[in-house]
N, C-alpha and C positions, 0 to 999 in steps of 0.2 A: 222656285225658291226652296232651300233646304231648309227643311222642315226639323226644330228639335229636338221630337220624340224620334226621330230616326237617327240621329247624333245619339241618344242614348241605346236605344236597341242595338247599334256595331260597337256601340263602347261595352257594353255588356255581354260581346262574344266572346269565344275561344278562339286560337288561332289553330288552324287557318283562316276558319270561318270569318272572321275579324278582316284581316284584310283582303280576301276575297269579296267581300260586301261593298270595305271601301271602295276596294280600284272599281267594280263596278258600278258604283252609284257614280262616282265621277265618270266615267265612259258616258252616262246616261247624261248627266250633265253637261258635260261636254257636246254630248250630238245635239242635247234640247237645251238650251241655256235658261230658258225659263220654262220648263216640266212642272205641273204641277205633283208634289211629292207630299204622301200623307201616311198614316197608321191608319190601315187599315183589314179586317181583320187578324191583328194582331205581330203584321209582318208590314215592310215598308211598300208600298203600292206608287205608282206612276201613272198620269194620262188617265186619273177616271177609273183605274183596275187594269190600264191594256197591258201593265207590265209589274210584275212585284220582284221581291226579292225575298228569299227564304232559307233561314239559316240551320241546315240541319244536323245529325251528331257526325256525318264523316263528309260532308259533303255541302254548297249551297246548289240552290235550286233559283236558276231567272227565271220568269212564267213571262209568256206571252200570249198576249188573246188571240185565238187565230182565227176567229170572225171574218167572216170575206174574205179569207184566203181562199186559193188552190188548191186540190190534193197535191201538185209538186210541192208550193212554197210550205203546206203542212209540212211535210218531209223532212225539210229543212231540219225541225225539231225533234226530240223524245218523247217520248209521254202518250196516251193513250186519251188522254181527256179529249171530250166534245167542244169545249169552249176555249179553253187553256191547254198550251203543250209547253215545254220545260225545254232547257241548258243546264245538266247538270256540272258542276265546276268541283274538283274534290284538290285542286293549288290553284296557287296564283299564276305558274307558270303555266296553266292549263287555259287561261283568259285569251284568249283571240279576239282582238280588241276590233280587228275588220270586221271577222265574221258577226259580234256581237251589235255594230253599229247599223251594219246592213239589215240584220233582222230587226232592229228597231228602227230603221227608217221601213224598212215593207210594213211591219204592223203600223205604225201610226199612218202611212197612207191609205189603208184599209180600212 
């Protein structure tokens, strides 16, 4: 269910940032139709923390928790974190809506 204090946080962006957040929250909705979706710290969170979303000054940031993953399926992503590794997205045209649905189906099966 869309949660909305996260209807205010992408109303409150800049563009791109703006609708880079949208089309991705809907992706995310779209794979999970009922995800639980909240604020949490400070940025909109998915599934408990397994996936957020992060709006930053040239770029957004997907997080996903790579918990029981692989070192291949790590790969997959950016980032250097232990827990959490990234998709960094800096347009909209830059959104791979396959690649983005696939790594959210590997993380929630993990």
């Amino acid at each position: 269910m869309k949660e909305e204090k996260v209807d205010d946080y992408i109303k409150k962006l800049k563009s791109p940032q703006k609708e880079i957040c949208s089309e991705l929250r809907e992706i995310i909705f779209r794979t999970f139709p009922n995800i639980i979706e909240e604020m949490k710290w400070g940025v909109p969170s998915y599934a408990n923390g397994k996936y957020y979303l992060v709006a930053l000054k040239n770029h957004v940031n997907m997080g996903f928790s790579i918990k029981d993953l692989s070192k291949e399926e790590i790969a997959l992503f950016q980032g250097k974190g232990k827990t959490m590794r990234i998709i960094e997205i800096r347009s909209k045209k830059e959104i791979d809506e396959v690649k983005i649905v696939n790594l959210l189906k590997l993380v929630k099966e993990n």
